[in-house]
C-alpha positions in Angstrom: -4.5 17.4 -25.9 -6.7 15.0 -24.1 -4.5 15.4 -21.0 -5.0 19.5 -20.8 -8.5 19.9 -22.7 -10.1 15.8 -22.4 -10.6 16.0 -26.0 -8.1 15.8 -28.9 -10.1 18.4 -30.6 -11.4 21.2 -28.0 -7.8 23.2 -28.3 -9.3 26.9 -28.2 -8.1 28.2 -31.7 -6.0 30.9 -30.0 -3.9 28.4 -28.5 -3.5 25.4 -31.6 -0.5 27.8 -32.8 1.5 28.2 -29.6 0.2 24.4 -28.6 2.1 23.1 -32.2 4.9 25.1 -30.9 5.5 23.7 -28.0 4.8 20.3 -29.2 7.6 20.6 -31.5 10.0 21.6 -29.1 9.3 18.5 -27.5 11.4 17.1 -30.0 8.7 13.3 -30.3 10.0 12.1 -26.8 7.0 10.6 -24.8 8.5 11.4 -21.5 8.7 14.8 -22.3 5.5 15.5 -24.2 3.3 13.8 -20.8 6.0 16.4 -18.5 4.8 19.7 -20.5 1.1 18.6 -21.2 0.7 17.5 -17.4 2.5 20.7 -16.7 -0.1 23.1 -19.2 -2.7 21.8 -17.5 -2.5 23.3 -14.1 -1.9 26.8 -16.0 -4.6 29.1 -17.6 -5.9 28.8 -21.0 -4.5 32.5 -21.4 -1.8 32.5 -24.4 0.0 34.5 -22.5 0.7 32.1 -20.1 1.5 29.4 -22.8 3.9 31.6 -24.7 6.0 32.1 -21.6 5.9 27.8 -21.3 7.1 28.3 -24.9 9.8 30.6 -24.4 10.9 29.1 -21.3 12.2 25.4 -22.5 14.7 26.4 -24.5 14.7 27.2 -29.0 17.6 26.2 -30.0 18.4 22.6 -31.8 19.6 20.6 -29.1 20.4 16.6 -28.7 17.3 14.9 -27.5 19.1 13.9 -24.3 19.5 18.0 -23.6 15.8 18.6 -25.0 14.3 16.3 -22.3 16.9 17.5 -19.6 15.8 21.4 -20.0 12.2 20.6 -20.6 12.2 18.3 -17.1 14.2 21.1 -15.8 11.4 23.5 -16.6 9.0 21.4 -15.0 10.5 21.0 -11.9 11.3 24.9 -11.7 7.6 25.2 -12.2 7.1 23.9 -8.9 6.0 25.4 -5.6 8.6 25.5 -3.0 7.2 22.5 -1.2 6.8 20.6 -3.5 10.3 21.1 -4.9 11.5 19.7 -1.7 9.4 16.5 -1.7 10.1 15.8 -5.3 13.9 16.1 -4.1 13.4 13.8 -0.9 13.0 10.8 -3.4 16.4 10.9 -4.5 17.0 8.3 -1.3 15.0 5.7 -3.2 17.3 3.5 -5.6 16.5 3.4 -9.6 13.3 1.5 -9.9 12.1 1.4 -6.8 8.5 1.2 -5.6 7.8 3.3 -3.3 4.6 3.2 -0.6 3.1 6.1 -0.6 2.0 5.7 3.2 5.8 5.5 4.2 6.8 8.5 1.9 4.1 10.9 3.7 5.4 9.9 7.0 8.7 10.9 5.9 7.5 13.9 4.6 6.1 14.5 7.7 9.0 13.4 9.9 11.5 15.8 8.3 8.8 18.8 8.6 8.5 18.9 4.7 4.7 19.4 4.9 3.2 23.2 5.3 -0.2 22.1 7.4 -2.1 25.1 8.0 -3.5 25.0 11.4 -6.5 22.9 11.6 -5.0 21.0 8.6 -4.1 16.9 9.1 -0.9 17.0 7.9 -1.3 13.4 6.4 -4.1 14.9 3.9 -1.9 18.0 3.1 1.1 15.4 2.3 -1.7 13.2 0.4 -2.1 16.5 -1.7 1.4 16.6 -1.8 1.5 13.2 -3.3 -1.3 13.4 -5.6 -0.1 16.9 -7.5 3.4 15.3 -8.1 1.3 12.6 -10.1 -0.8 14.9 -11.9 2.1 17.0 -13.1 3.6 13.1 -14.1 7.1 13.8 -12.2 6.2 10.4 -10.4 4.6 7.4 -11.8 1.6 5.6 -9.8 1.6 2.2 -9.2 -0.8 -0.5 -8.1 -3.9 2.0 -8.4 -6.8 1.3 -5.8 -10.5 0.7 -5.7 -10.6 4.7 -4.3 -8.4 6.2 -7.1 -5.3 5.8 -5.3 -1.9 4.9 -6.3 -0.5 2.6 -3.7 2.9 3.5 -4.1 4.9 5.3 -6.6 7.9 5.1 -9.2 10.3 7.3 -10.7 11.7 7.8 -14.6 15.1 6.9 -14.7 15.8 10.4 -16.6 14.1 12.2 -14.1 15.8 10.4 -10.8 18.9 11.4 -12.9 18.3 15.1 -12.5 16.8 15.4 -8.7 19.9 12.8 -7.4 22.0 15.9 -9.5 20.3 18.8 -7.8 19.9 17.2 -4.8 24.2 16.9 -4.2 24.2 20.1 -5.4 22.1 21.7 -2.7 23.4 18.7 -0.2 20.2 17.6 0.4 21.0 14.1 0.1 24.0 12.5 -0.1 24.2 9.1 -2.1 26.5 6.2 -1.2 26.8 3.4 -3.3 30.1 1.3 -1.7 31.9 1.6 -5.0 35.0 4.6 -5.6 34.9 7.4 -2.9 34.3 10.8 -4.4 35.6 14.1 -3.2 32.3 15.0 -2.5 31.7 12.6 0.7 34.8 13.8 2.3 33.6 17.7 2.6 31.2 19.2 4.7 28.1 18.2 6.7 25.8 15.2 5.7 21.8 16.4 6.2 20.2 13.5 5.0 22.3 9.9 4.0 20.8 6.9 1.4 23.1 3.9 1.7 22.7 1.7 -1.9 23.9 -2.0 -1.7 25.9 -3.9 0.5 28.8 -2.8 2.5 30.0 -2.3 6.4 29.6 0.4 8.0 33.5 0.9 8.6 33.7 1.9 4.5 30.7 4.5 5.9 33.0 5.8 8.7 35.9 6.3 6.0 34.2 7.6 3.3 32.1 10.1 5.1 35.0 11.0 7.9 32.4 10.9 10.8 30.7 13.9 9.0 27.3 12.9 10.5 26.8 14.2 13.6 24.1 16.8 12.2 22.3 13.9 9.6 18.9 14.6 9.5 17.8 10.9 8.2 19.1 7.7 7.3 17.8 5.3 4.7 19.5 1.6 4.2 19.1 -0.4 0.9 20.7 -3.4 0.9 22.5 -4.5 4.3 25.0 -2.8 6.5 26.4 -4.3 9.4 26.6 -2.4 12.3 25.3 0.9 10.8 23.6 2.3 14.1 27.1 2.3 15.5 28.3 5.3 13.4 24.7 7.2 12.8 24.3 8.8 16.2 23.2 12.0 15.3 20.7 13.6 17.9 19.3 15.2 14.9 17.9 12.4 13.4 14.1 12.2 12.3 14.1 9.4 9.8 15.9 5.9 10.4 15.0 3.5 8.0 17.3 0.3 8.4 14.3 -1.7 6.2 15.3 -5.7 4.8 19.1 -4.7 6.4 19.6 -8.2 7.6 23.2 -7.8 9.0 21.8 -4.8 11.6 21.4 -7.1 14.9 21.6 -4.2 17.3 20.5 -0.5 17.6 23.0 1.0 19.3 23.2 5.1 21.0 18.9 4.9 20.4 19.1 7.2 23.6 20.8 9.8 21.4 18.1 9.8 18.6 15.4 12.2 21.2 14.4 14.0 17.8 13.6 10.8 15.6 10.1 10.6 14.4 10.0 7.2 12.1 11.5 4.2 13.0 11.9 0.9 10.4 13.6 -2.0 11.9 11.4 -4.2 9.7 12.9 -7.4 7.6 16.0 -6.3 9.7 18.4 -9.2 12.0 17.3 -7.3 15.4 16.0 -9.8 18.1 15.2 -7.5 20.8 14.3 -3.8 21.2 16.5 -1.8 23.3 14.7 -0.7 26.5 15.7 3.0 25.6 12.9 3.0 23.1 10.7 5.3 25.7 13.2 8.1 24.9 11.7 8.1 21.7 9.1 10.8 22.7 8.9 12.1 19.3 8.3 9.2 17.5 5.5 8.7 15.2 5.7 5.9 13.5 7.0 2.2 14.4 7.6 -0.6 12.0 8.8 -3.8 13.8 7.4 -6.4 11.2 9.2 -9.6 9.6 12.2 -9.4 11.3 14.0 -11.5 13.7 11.8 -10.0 16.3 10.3 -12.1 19.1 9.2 -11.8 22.4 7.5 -9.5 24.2 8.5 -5.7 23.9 9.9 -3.2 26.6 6.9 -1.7 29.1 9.0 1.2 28.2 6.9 1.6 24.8 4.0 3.0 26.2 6.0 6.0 26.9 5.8 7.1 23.3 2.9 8.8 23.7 3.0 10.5 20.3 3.1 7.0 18.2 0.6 7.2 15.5 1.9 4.4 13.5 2.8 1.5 15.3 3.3 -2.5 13.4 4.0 -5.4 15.1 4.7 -9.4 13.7 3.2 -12.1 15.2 6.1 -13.4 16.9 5.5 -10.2 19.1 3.6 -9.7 22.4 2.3 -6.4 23.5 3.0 -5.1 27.5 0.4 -4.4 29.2 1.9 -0.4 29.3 0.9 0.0 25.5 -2.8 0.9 26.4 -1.0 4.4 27.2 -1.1 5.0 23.7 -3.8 6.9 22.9 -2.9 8.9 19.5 -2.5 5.5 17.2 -4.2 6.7 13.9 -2.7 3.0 12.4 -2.4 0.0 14.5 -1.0 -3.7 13.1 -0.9 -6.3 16.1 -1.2 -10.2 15.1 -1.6 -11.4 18.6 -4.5 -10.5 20.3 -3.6 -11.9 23.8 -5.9 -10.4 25.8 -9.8 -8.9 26.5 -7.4 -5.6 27.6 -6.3 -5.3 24.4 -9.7 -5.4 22.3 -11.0 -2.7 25.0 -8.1 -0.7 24.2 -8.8 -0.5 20.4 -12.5 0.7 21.1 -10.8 3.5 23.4 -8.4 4.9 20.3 -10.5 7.8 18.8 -7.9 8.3 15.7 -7.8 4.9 14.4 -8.5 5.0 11.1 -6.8 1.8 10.0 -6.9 -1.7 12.1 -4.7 -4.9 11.5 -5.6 -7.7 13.8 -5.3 -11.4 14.4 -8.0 -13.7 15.3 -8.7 -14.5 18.7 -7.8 -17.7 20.6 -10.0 -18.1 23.9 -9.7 -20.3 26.6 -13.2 -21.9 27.0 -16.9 -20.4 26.8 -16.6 -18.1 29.2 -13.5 -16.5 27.7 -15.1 -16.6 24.7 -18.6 -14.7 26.0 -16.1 -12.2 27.7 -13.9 -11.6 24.3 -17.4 -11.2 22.3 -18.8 -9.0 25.0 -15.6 -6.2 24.8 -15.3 -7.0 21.2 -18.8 -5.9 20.8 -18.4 -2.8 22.5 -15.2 -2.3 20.6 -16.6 -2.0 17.5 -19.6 0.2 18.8 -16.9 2.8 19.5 -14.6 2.6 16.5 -18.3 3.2 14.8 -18.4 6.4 16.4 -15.0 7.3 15.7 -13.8 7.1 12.3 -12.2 3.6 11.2 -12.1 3.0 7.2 -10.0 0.6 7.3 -10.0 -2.9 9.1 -8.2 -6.3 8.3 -8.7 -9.8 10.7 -6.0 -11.9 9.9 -6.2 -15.5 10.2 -4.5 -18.7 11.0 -5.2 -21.6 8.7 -3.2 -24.4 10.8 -4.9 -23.1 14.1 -7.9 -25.2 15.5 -9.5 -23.1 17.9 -8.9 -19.3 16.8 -12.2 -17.3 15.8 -12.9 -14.5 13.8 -14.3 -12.3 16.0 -16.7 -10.1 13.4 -17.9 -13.4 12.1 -18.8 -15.0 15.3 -20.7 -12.2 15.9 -22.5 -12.0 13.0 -23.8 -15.8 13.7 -23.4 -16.6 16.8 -26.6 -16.7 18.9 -25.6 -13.8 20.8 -28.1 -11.0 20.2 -27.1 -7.5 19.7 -29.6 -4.6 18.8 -28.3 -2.7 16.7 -25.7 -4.6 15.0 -22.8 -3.5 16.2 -21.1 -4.8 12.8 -23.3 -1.8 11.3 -21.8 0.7 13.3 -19.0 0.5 11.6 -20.7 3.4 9.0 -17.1 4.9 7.7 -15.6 1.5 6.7 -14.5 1.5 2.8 -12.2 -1.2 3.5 -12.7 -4.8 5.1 -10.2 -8.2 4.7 -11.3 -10.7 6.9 -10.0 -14.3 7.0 -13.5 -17.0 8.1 -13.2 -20.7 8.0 -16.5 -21.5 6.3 -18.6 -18.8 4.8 -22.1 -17.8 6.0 -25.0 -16.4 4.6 -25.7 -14.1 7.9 -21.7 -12.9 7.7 -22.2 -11.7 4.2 -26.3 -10.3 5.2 -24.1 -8.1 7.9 -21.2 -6.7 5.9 -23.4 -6.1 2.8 -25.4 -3.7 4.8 -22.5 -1.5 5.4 -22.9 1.8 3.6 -19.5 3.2 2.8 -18.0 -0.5 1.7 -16.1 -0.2 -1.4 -13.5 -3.0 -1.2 -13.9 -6.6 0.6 -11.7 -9.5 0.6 -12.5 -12.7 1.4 -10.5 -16.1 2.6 -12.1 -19.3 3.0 -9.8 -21.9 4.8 -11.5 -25.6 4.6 -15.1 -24.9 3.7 -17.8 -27.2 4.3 -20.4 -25.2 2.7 -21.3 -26.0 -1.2 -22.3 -22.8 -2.5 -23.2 -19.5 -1.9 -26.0 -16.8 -3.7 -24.9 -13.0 -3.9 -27.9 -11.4 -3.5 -30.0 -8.6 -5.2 -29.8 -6.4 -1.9 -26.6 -4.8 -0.3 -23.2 -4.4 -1.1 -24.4 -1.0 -2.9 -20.9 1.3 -3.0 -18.7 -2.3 -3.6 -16.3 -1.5 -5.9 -14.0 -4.6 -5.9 -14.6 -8.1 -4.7 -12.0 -10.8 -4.0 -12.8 -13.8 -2.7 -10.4 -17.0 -2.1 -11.5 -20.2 -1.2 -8.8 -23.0 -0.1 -9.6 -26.4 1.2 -13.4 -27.3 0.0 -15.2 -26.5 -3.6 -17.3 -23.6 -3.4 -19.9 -23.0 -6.2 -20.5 -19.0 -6.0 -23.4 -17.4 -8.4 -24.5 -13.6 -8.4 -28.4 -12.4 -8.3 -29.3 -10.3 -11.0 -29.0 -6.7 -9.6 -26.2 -8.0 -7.3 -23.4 -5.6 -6.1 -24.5 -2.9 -8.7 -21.3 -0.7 -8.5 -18.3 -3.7 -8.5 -15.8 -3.4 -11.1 -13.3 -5.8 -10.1 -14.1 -9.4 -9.4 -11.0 -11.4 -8.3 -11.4 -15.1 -7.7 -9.5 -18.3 -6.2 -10.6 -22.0 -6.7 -9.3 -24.7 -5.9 -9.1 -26.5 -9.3 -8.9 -30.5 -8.2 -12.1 -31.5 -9.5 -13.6 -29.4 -11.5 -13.3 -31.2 -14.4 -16.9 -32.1 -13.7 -17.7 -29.3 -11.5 -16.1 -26.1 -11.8 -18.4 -24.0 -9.8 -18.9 -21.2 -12.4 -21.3 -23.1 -14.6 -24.2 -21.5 -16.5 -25.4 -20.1 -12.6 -22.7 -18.3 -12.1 -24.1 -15.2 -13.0 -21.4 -13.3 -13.9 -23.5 -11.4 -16.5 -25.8 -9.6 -13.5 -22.5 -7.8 -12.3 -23.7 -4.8 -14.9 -20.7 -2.6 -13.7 -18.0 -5.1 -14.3 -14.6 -4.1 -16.0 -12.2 -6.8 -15.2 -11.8 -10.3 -13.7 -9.3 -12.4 -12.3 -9.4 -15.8 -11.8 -6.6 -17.7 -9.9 -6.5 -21.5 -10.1 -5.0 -23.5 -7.2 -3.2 -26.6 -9.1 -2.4 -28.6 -6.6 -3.3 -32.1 -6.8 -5.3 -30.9 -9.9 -4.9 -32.6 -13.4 -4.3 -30.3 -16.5 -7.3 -31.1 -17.9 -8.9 -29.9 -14.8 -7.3 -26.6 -14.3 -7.9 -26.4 -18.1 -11.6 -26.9 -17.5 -11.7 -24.3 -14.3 -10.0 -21.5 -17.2 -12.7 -22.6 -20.0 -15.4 -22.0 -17.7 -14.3 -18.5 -16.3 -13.5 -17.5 -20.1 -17.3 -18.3 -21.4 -18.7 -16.5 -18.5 -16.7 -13.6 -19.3 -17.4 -13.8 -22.8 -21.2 -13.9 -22.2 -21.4 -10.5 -20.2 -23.0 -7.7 -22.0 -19.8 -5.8 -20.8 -17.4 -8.3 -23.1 -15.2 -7.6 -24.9 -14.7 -4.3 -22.8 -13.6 -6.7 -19.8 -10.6 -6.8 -18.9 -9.5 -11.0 -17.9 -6.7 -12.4 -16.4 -6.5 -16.1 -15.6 -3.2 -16.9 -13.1 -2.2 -20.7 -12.3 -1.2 -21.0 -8.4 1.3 -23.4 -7.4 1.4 -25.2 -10.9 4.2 -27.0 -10.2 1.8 -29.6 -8.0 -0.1 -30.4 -11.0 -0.1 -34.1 -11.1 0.2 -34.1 -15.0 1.4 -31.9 -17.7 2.9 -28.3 -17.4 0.6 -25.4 -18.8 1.7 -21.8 -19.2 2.4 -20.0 -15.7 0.1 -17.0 -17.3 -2.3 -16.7 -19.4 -4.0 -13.5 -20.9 -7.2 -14.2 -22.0 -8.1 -11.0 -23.8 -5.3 -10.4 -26.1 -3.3 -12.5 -27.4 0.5 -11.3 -26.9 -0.1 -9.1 -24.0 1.7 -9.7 -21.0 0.6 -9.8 -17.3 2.2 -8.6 -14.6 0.6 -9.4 -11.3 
């Protein structure tokens, strides 16, 4: 009731008979009840409509197992066309799997699954795409963000039972699991192929009798040696060879003048095949974690259509990859040159930027590398970035944070160009001591709604949150390593935050925790939940005891408790230098569990 009508008691009274109807035909299964109730709720309050929900799932007594079946079934047949399909396209994922809803869209988009209407992003239409298969609960969110959104995405056993069933019937998908071969992989065409497990790819070539010329996508979980060698379909949009560990080559990539995605992430691959400019249809690249290293081909600024492109650390961009011009997201660790922070100022769809710290080479590098970073972020004002994350290097000694340095250096800019940036709802930034005038700068940006913080060997003692700024914040995390940080909030500070996420070292702060009776916890009036994380090493119990103490009387003084939600997590406990506490402890109610 609340799920259709918000209320347990606004049912219309025409509908309370047909609504007990149907509710009893659900039999008391959960999973079913949440199916039909998400399903009512994109359908008319018209009895009519209700009675033919009713009639539809089935009257006779049935087993619950059938019950849920047809009543899942009925759900899924309620579907628009397109959406049908997409539901179906996540019979590839494994049981349990998580996954990212950024990836899936791509997908989607790779195998021409989204209807954009002209003029539509077809990201946002496969967003909507994403978003209605929640709301009618056919998918489960996970990791749900500051914005609303789920991160990624899970799918009910029962239900990944049935679209794995109707996908081989409609050989949409064909599952391979390396166990007994089944009739079914030795007849007709494969469109799109899911490997499950670990196996080589000559069992592939047997079981599917080089029935692939015509597959559409390929999807690897687990590891597969020597996959690309029997995959060489010219049809293919999707390859997704992700954590397959035993792949050390992409073979016949020259063939693959269709593909669109392209994961060789967490994958044994050393080098990328010059043939990679073939690629002219590709749209997104994910080269991250791997055995990568090196610098890539010059042939990869022929892919003109990348709008997706990630790249390790290990990895050095060519000089030909400023010819990229349609990169909507860009992750690049090593920022080796002045070109290459001009050439992010010059990419009008970037909406999301990964980058390292710089490393320059003397003063006047460093005045040349503020000067184009400066004008960098001038134009990504004027275009649209949400989204940007400055990665940092704890071991380096001579890498700087570019946005910080500018913030506090002495170099005078008018305006700032840091409050340019008027469309950025998302900032991580890595800074080896924090500053008042880095904080006075971001707090002043408008659409801010989640920052994260790391601290690597602060000098500084503490640090006020003041009563101005920071006014759309929604979540706050801020970790400090190397140095003892007392941090205390102004009353009216960060009005809007409802997530306050915290790391302190905890080696002396048996004495002085840096949360004491200034903390100010209680002026955070929005505040729903709190996580503190404890860094153990070299700490006593009693000390990490004392840092948990402290957080839990803040906490308990808010006028928001006990509505707060706290979590207290012990980092690298096993460097205590006496005693062994619980790994996890909850805080708010005793018995729950914790799963971060």
């Amino acid at each position: 009731m609340r799920r259709i009508f918000d209320s347990e008691d606004d049912c219309p009274p025409q509908l309370e008979e047909v609504s007990q109807a149907i509710l009893k035909k659900c039999g008391g299964l959960p999973l079913a009840i949440i199916s039909i109730s998400s399903l009512l709720s994109t359908k008319l309050k018209i009895k009519d409509q209700w009675e033919r929900v009713k009639d539809g799932i089935g009257s006779a007594p049935e087993e619950a197992s059938i019950k849920m079946k047809n009543i899942l079934l009925f759900s899924y047949y309620d579907l628009p066309y397109h959406l049908r399909t997409c539901l179906l396209y996540i019979s590839i994922f494994p049981e349990d799997h998580v996954i990212l809803r950024q990836h899936l869209i791509w997908k989607w988009m790779a195998e021409g699954l989204i209807d954009g209407e002209r003029g539509q992003n077809q990201e946002d239409v496969g967003e909507a795409y994403f978003n209605e298969l929640i709301n009618r609960s056919l998918i489960q969110p996970v990791d749900i963000q500051y914005d609303g959104r789920a991160e990624a995405c899970r799918v009910h056993d029962v239900l990944l039972d049935i679209i794995v069933s109707l996908s081989e019937e409609e050989n949409f998908v064909t599952i391979f699991t390396g166990g007994q071969v089944e009739a079914k992989f030795l007849q007709g065409k494969i469109r799109r192929l899911s490997l499950h497990n670990n196996f080589h790819a000559i069992k592939v070539q047997q079981v599917t009798m080089r029935n692939l010329a015509n597959v559409r996508s390929a999807h690897i979980f687990g590891s597969c040696k020597d996959i690309s060698d029997q995959v060489d379909s010219p049809a293919m949009r999707v390859l997704d060879l992700e954590g397959c560990s035993l792949c050390v080559q992409v073979k016949n990539m020259h063939k693959y003048s269709q593909l669109k995605y392209l994961n060789l992430s967490r994958t044994g691959i050393r080098e990328v095949p010059k043939e990679i400019g073939n690629l002219q249809y590709l749209e997104t690249l994910d080269l991250r974690w791997g055995s990568l290293y090196g610098k890539l081909p010059p042939a990869i600024g022929q892919l003109i259509r990348l709008k997706h492109l990630f790249v390790s650390h290990d990895i050095i961009l060519p000089d030909e990859i400023t010819n990229l011009r349609a990169l909507q997201v860009l992750w690049v660790h090593m920022v080796n040159s002045i070109k290459l922070v001009v050439w992010f100022g010059s990419l009008k769809e970037l909406r999301e930027l990964y980058m390292g710290c710089i490393n320059p080479d003397g003063p006047n590098d460093m005045r040349n590398y503020m000067q184009s970073f400066t004008s960098c972020l001038r134009e990504l004002g004027r275009h649209n970035l949400q989204l940007l994350r400055i990665f940092g290097y704890p071991h380096g000694s001579t890498v700087i944070n570019p946005l910080m340095e500018l913030c506090c250096s002495s170099i005078s800019c008018s305006p700032s160009p840091v409050g340019s940036l008027v469309h950025l709802s998302h900032l991580e930034t890595w800074v080896r001591n924090i500053d008042r005038r880095y904080l006075c700068a971001l707090s002043e940006l408008p659409c801010l709604l989640f920052l994260y913080i790391t601290i690597n060997n602060a000098t500084s003692k503490s640090y006020v949150v003041q009563d101005k700024g920071f006014n759309c914040l929604k979540e706050f995390r801020c970790f400090f390593y190397g140095g003892r940080i007392r941090l205390s909030f102004e009353p009216g500070a960060m009005p809007k935050l409802q997530k306050l996420e915290l790391l302190l070292e905890a080696e002396g702060t048996k004495c002085d925790h840096g949360v004491g009776a200034n903390f100010g916890l209680q002026h955070l009036s929005a505040l729903k939940r709190v996580v503190a994380h404890s860094f153990c090493a070299g700490a006593t119990t009693a000390e990490v005891e004392s840092f948990e103490s402290a957080i839990r009387n803040a906490v308990s003084s808010h006028p928001n408790h006990p509505a707060i939600e706290l979590a207290l997590n012990r980092r690298r406990e096993y460097e205590m230098l006496q005693g062994i506490g619980e790994l996890e402890v909850d805080a708010g109610q005793e018995g729950a569990s914790l799963d971060w």
